[in-house]
N, C-alpha and C positions, 0 to 999 in steps of 0.2 A: 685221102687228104684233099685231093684238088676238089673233090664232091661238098667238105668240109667249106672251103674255101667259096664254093659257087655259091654254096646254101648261106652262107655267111653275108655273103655281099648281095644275093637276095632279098633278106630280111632286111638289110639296111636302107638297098632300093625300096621297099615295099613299108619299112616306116618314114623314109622322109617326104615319098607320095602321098601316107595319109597326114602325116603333120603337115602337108602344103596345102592339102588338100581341109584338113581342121582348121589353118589360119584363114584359107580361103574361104570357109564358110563364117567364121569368126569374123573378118574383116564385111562379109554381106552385110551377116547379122547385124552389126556393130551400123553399119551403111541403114538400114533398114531400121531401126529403132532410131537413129537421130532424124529420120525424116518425121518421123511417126512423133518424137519430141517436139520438130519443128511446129509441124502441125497443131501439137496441144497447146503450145503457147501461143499462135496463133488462136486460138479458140479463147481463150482466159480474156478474163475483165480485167480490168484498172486496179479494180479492191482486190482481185484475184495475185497479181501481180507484185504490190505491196503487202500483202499477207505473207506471202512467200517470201519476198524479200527480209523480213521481221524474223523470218524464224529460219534461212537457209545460208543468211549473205552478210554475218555477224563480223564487225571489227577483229574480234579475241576469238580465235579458234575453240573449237569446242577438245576437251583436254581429255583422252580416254588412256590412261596409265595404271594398269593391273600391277600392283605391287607384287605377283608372282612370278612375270615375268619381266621384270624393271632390275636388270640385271647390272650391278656393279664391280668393276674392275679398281679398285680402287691406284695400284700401282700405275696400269697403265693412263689410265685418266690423269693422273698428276705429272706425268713423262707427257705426257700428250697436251697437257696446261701450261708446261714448262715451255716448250716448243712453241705453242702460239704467243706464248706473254713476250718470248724473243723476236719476235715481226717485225723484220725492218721495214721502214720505210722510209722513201727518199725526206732529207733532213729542210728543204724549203719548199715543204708544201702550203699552196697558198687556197683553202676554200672559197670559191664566192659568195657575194649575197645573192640573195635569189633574184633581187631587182636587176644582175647586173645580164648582160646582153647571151640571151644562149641558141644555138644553133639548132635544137629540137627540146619537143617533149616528147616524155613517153609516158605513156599507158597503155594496158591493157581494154579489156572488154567484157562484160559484165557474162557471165559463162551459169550456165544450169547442168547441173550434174543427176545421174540417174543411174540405179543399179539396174545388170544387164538382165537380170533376174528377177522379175516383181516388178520392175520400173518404178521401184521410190527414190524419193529426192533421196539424194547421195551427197556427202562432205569428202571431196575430194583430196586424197591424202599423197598417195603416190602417182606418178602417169596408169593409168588403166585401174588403177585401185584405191578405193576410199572404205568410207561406213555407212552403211545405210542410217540413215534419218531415222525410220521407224521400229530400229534393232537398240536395245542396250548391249549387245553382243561388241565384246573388244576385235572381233574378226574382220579383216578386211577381204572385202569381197570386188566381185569387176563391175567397173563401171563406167559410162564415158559420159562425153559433157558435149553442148551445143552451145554457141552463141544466142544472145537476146537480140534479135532481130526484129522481133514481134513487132507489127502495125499499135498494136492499141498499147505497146508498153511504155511508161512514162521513162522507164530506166533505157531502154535504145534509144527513145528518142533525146535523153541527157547524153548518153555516148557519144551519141550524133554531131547533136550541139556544141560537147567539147573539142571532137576531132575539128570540125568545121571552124572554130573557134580558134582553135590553135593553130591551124596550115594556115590562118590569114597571116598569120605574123611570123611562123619560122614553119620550118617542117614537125607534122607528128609522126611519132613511133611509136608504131600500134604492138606489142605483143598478142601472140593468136598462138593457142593451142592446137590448131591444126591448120595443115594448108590449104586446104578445101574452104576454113571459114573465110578466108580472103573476099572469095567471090560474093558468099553470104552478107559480108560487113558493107565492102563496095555499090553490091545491089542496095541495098536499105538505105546507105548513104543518097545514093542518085535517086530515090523514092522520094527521102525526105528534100528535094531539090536544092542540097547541099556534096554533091560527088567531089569525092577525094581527089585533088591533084596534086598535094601538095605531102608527100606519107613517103614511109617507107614500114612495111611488116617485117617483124622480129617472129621467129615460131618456136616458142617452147612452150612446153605445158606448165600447167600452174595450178594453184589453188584458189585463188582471190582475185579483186582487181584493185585493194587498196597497194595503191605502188611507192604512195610516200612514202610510208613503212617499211616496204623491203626493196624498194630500188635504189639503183646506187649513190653514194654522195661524193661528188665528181669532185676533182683539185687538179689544181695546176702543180707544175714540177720543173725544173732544169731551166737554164737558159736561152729554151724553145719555147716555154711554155706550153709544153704536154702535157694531154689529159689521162687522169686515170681514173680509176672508181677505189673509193673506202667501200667496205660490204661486211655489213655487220650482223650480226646473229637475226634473225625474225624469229617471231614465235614455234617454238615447238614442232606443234601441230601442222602447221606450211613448210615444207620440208622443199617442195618445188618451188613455190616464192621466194625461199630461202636463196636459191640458185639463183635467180634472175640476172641479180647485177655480172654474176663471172658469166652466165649467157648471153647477155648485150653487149661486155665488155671483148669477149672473146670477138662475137659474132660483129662489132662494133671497131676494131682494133685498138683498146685501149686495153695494159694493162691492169688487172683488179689483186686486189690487198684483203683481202679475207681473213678477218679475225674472228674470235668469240663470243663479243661483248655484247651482249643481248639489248639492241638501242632500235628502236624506231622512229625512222622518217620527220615526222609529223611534232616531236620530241625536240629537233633539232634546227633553233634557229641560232645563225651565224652572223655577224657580224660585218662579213668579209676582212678582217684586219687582225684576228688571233684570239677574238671572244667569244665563246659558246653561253647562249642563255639556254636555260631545259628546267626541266622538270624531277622532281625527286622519284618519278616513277622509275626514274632509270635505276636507283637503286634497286627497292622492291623486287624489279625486272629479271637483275642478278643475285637475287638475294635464295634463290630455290635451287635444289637440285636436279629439275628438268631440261634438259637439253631437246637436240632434234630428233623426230624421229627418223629412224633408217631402216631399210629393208633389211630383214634377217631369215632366212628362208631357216636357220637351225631353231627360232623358237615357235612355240605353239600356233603364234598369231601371225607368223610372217613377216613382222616388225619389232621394232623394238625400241628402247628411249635411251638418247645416249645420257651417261650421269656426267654434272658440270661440279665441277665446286665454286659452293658461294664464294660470292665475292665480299668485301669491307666497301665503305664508301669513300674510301680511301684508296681503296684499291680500283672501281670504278674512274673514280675522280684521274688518277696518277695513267689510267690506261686512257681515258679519253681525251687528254693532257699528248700522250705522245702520240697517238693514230690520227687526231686531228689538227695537229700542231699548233696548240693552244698557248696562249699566255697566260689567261683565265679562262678557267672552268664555274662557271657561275650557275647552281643549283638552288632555284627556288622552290617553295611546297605544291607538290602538284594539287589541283583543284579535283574534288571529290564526285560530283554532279557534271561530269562533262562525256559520259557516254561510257564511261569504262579506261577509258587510255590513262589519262594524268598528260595528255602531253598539250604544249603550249600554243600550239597554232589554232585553238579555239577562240582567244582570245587576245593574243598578240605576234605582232609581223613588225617589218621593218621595213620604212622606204629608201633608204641609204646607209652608210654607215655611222648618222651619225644618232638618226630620228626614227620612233620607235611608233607605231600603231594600234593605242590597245582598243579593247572596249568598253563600255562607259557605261553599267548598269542604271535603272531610272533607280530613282529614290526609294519608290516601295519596295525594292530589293535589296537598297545599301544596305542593311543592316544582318543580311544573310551571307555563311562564312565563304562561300567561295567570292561573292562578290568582295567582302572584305578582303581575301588573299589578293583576288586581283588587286585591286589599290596596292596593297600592301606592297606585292609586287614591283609594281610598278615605281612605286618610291621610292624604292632602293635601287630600280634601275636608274631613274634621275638624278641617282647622287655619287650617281658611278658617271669616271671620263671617259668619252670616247678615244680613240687613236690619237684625234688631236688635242688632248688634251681640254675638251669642251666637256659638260656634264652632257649625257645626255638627254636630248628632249624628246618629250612625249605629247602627241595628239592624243583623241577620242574622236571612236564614232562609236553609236547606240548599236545598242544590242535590240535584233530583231523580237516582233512582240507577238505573238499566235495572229491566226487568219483574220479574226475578228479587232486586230488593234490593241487586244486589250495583253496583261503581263502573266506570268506564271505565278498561281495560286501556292505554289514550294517550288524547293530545289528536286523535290525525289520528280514533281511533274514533269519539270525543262529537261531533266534527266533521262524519265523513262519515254517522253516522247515527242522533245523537240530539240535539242541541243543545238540549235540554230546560229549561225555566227557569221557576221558581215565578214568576220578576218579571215574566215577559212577559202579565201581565193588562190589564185594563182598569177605570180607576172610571165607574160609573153612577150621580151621585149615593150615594144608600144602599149602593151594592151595589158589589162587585166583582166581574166575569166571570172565575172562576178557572179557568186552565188546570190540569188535573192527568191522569195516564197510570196508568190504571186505570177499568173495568169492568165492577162485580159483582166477582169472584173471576177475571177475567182481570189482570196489571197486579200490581204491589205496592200491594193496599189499606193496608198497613201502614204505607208511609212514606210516602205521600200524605195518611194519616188526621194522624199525627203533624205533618208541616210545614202544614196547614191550625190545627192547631191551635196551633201557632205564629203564623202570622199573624194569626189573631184577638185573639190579644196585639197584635203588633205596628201592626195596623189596626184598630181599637179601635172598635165597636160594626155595623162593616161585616155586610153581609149577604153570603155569599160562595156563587154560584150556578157549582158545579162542570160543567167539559165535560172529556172526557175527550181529548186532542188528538194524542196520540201518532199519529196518520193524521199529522201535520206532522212526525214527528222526520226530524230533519239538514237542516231548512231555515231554522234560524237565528231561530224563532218562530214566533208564533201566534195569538192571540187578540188584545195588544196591533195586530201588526203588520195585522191587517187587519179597525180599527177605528179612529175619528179621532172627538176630541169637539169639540161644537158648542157654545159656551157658551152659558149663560142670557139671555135679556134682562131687562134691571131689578136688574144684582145689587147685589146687597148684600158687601161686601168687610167680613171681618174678620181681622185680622191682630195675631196676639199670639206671644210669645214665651215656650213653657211653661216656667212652674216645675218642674222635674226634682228639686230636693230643694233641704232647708232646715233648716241648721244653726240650731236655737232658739238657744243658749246664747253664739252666739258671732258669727252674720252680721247679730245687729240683726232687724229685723220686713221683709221683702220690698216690694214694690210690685208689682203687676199694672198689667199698660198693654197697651191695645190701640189702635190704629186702625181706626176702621169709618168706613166710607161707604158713601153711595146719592146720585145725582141727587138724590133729593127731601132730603135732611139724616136725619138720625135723631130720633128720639123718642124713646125709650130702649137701653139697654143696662145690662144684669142678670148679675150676677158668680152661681151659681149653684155650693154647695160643700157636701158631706159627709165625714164620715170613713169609711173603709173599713169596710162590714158594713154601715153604715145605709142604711135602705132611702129615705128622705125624703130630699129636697134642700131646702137651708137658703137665703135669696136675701138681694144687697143689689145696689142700684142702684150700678154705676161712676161716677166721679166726673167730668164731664166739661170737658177743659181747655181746650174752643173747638178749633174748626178740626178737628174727627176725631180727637183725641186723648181716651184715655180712660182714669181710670186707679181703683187701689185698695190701700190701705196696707193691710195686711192685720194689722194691729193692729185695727180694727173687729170682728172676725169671731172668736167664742171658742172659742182652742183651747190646750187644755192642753200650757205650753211644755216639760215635762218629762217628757212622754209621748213613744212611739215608734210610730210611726202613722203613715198614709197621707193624705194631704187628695187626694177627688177633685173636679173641677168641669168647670165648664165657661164660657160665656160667651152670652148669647142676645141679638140686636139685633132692634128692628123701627126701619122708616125711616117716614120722613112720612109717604109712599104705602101705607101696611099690609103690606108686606112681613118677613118676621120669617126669620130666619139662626140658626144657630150656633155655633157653634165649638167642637171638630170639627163639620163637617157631621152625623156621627150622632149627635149628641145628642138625650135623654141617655141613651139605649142605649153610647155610648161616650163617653168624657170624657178628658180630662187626669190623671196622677197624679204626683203630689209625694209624698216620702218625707222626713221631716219628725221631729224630734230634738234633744236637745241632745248625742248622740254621733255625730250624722250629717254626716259630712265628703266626701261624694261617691256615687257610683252604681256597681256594679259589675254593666254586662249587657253580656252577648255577646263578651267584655267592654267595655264603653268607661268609661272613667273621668274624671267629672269634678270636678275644683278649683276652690273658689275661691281659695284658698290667697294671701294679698299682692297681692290685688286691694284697691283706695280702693274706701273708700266713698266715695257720691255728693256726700257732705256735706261730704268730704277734696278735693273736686276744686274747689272755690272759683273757678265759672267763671260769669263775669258776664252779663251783658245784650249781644245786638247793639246798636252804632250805626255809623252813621245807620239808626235803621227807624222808617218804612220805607228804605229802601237802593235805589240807581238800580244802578251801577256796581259799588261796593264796598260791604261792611261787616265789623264787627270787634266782637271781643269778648274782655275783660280776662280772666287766669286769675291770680288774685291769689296770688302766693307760685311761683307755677310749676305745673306738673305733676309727681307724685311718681313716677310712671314710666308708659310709651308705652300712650297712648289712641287709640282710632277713634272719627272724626267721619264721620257719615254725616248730606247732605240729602236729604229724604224729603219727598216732596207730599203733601198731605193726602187723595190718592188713594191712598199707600202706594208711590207709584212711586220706588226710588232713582238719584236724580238726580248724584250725585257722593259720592267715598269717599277718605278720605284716613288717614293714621295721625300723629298728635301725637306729639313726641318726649320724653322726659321731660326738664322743664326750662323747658319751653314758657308763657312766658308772656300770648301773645299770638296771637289765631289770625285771620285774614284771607280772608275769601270776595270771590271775584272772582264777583259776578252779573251783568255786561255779557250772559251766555247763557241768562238765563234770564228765563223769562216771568213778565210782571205776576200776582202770587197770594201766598197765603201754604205757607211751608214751613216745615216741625220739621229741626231740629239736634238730631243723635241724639248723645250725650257717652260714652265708657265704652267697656265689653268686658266680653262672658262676660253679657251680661242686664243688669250694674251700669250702668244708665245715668240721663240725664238728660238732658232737653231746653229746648232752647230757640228760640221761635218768631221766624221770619224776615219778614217783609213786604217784597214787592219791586214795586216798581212803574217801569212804564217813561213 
């Protein structure tokens, strides 16, 4: 027995010697073929490089699902759907706009993949295992990946550019599939005589480096204003991308909220104030029975695909409604010719909460259907209110024109090989990462020079740190899509509603009103305003109405009502805790402008035009006090004489968060809030349209 017993414990010594001994020559190998990679990319040309990129480093994973082993559970799937659709999450969550102040970026790094056997490019699916490139075979095999470091690569030297780009204005956070690429990435940085000081490395492996898509989308929470991550479904096929956000989050200290909902990144523009704009691809998205894949060592292929049940767009709609703590869900047609995605950051961003950025096809394209949708688009966001109760407004800037200046010949052309788009940036605090296609004297300097100098109108004191990206054209993006922002800790939230212009003679004296908050309360807030040419800024203290409301009749402030002139300003807050904001954040290198008159009856840019034309004034709207307030259940409030035509009520937390929206009819004497859902605080009742408003404060206690 005891013979039994030696010989036993023998073989166990003698297989874990050789499995150490296997991993050990495993982990050489694996050493000794990425150098050998390193090498070969160093060797490739520029065409070399972009060839590869075309056919290795695709937006939409490549989809290998054998319907024989595409195995369905039908019960537990629905037990298992049941359970995610119940995902709590904290009930004031507050998203940012991506303008507003954040404390890093992250991205990844642009990774080549290779099987360990044959050395073909490889699609990297799980850590150590993907598909080979030149196999129709559903089997996955080993394979490991290296960093693009390479001297002559256009895509390190874009990597480069954006880390460098990004550490000047917050810190970046590099995701790296291994820790050794550290040194790789840092060397090549100090090569390009831009070395990192300003980073911190994340190490998990991955599949991609589009991070808009699967990195997290960050909210605030509780009366700390704590951060956490939404993380929503990615494609299929990136089952490691898919992870990121609960790896950063974890590795990060933030809690993450992981659902089902098949949404990317790049899909989703916010508001900041409770509006989601997107695209109908989100439908589509969820409309198939493919889920992630996951390792399965019991089927043939070692993998397997989990089954989802489609979703309605209704059901879509009512989940994105509560994961992102919406008021509206606002879904327009996604555009057909933009790379494959459908999602909106090709063509439109936001510079505040109130003003929207699209882009602006030339004529010999107006009458082509996406350019149509855009417009289309875009008109119907104009005729939607912001938070404040303002329509909102919409700029243009042009849409980039091929190397030679001139336009796209179709849509299938822009499509299959240039999807190019001034809006697919990124804000950095101060600064914006601008994408543009041009190179010294290679590229149209001409109409790159010109539409940046457009935008600097239109984003108003930004600093705009150019990369040249055209290595990306025909993949539907760029710079935006494979960067994802972190917000601040400690912010400070200001939210106001610009004055765009001001009839002296005839709309009375204006009012300024903002919201700001911070955890700690405010201290002050400072209305800050010039006329155009002066080089000083003139200050007066906003008036503040309790609860984060803050406001400014602008009959204090002298300015000649018979003149025709410009007012610019801005708005500067500090909170208890020393903290101090602005509004725009570049101030006051960039500011606010009001065009201001007694013959001045509206705006004419890009064009958009706006009226006040048979709006009440505030003083015309004779709308009383809540009672009972505070209020449990119900409360109400008198509008003496009626309303003289159709107003929006909007309630607003003194966080800025919009809580519920409604439109008053004209005639309306009397208006009724049902608070049974809403939590013990105080909230603003916002009155009006178009800016013309007035509030009145609610107290709700349970």
């Amino acid at each position: 027995m005891k013979k039994q017993i030696l010989l036993s414990f023998l073989i166990v010594c003698f297989s874990i010697s050789v499995n150490g001994q296997n991993n050990k020559d495993n982990t050489n190998l694996i050493q000794q073929k990425r150098t050998e990679a390193l090498k070969k990319l160093e060797a490739m040309t520029e065409k070399e490089f972009v060839e590869n990129f075309k056919k290795y480093h695709a937006k939409v994973p490549t989809q290998k699902v054998d319907a024989k082993h595409f195995q369905k559970n039908q019960k537990e799937i629905k037990k298992d759907n049941q359970q995610k659709a119940a995902l709590s999450v904290p009930d004031d969550m507050i998203f940012p706009g991506e303008w507003e102040e954040v404390q890093a970026i992250l991205m990844s790094w642009m990774y080549d993949s290779y099987t360990v056997n044959g050395n073909n490019y490889a699609e990297p699916v799980f850590d150590g295992k993907g598909f080979d490139y030149t196999s129709s075979s559903y089997d996955l095999v080993d394979i490991y990946s290296v960093p693009d470091v390479a001297s002559n690569s256009p895509y390190a030297k874009i990597f480069a550019q954006l880390a460098d780009g990004i550490q000047q204005y917050t810190q970046v956070w590099i995701n790296i599939w291994d820790a050794a690429d550290s040194n790789l990435i840092k060397n090549y940085m100090t090569s390009c005589g831009t070395p990192l000081t300003n980073y911190r490395f994340f190490i998990n492996p991955g599949n991609s480096f589009w991070y808009r898509d699967c990195g997290p989308v960050a909210f605030y929470y509780g009366d700390e204003d704590s951060i956490a991550f939404m993380d929503f479904e990615y494609y299929g096929g990136r089952p490691l991308d898919d992870k990121i956000a609960i790896f950063i989050g974890e590795q990060a200290g933030f809690p993450v909220y992981t659902n089902t909902i098949e949404y990317e990144g790049g899909n989703i523009l916010l508001d900041g104030a409770g509006t989601l704009f997107t695209s109908s691809a989100v439908y589509s998205n969820n409309q198939d029975y493919y889920g992630l894949y996951v390792q399965d060592t019991a089927n043939p292929y070692d993998y397997n695909v989990e089954y989802k049940t489609p979703l309605t767009q209704q059901q879509v709609k009512d989940s994105l409604t509560h994961l992102l703590n919406l008021t509206r869900c606002l879904v327009f047609p996604s555009l057909l010719y933009d790379g494959g995605t459908g999602h909106v950051d090709l063509y439109m961003d936001m510079w505040d909460e109130n003003t929207f950025v699209s882009t602006k096809h030339p004529d010999v394209m107006a009458n082509l259907s996406d350019p149509k949708k855009v417009e289309s688009n875009m008109d119907s966001i104009t005729k939607l209110l912001s938070m404040h109760n303002s329509f909102y407004y919409n700029t243009r800037i042009p849409l980039p024109t091929k190397d030679n200046g001139s336009w796209y010949t179709s849509q299938a052309q822009y499509n299959n090989t240039y999807t190019r788009s001034y809006s697919n940036h990124t804000f950095v605090n101060e600064a914006i990462i601008q994408p543009v296609f041009h190179t010294g004297t290679s590229g149209y300097e001409q109409g790159d020079s010109a539409a940046i100098e457009i935008m600097k109108d239109r984003y108003p004191g930004y600093e705009f740190k150019e990369i040249d990206v055209r290595s990306f054209d025909g993949f539907g993006g760029a710079i935006h899509c494979i960067t994802k922002q972190i917000p601040t800790e400690n912010p400070l939230r200001i939210y106001h509603n610009p004055l765009r212009w001001w009839n002296t003679a005839s709309f009375g004296i204006p009012t300024i009103s903002a919201i700001i908050q911070n955890k700690s309360g405010i201290d002050t807030a400072i209305f800050y305003y010039r006329n155009s040419g002066e080089s000083s800024w003139n200050s007066i203290n906003l008036n503040s109405q309790g609860n984060n409301l803050y406001t400014l009749n602008l009959n204090t402030i002298l300015i000649n009502n018979n003149a025709i002139d410009t007012l610019e300003y801005y708005i500067e807050a500090t909170s208890n805790n020393g903290k101090t904001m602005t509004k725009p954040i570049t101030a006051p290198k960039g500011y606010y402008k009001c065009v201001y008159g007694y013959w001045v009856d509206g705006i004419n840019e890009d064009p958009v035009y706006v009226s006040l034309t048979n709006i009440a004034s505030v003083s015309d709207m004779n709308i009383g006090e809540f009672y009972p307030n505070p209020a449990q259940d119900v409360a109400k409030l008198q509008i003496t004489g009626g309303l003289k035509e159709d107003i929006v009520v909007k309630i607003v937390s003194v966080k800025g968060q919009v809580l519920y929206s409604d439109i008053l009819k004209e005639g309306t004497t009397e208006f009724e809030l049902n608070t049974q859902n809403f939590h013990t605080g105080i909230y603003w009742a916002m009155f009006g349209i178009n800016g013309n408003t007035t509030a009145r404060k609610i107290v709700i206690t349970k």
